[in-house]
C-alpha positions, -999 to +999 in steps of 0.1 A: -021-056+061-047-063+090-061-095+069-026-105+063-018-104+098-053-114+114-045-145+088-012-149+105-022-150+143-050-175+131-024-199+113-044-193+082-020-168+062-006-198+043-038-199+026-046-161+025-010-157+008-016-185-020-049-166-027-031-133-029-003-146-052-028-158-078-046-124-079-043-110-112-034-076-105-028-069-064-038-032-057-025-018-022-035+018-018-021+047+007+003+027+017+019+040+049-007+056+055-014+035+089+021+024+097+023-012+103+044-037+126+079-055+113+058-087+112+036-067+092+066-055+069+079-091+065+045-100+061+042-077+032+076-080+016+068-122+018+038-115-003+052-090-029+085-110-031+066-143-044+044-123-068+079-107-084+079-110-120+048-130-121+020-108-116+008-074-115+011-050-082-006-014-080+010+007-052-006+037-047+013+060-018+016+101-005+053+087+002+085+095-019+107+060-019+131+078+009+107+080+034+096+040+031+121+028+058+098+048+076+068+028+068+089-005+069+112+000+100+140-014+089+165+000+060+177-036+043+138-048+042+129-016+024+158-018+002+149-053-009+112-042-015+119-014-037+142-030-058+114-056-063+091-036-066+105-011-097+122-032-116+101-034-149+078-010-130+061+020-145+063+048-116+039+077-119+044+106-100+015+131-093+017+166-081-014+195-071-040+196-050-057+163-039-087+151-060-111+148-038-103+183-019-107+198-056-143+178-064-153+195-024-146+226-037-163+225-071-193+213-058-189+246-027-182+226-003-160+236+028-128+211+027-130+200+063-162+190+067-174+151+062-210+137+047-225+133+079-222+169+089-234+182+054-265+162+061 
């Protein structure tokens, strides 16, 4: 989201989009994670609408589809996305503790505690 809309404040997300469209499979991770602006949204929704039925998108999110219009701001946008976006789409849904909190504790590590303070 912050290339596609660095791209679009230096007129050059015409070119960053053709790029992206081409990409074989298009992997966006955690997203809403950092919420994003509407131009960011349409942004986003311009992008995955042109890829639609042509090529291959990877979402990975901690977000159940209801709480997208979060994410997006605006109900008819997020609508539109997520019918795009699971038709013909496998959805996997994951559940228990998060991997990398299990891998910290395996190795005895506290769960709050980040590389640089370990040392």
């Amino acid at each position: 989201m912050r290339e596609l809309t660095e791209a679009r404040s230096e007129y050059l997300v015409g070119r960053l989009m053709k790029r992206l469209e081409k990409v074989k499979i298009l992997i966006i991770d955690e997203l809403g994670f950092v919420p994003f602006s509407r131009e960011g949204a349409e942004l986003l929704f311009n992008l995955l609408a042109k890829r639609y039925q042509r090529r291959s998108t990877i979402v990975t999110t901690n977000l159940s589809f209801s709480e997208w219009v979060r994410v997006f701001g605006d109900e008819k946008l997020t609508a539109a996305l997520l019918d795009r976006l699971t038709e013909n789409a496998h959805i996997l849904t994951t559940t228990g503790a998060s991997y990398r909190l299990r891998s910290r504790k395996a190795k005895g590590l506290p769960a709050g505690t980040t590389s640089a303070e370990e040392g």
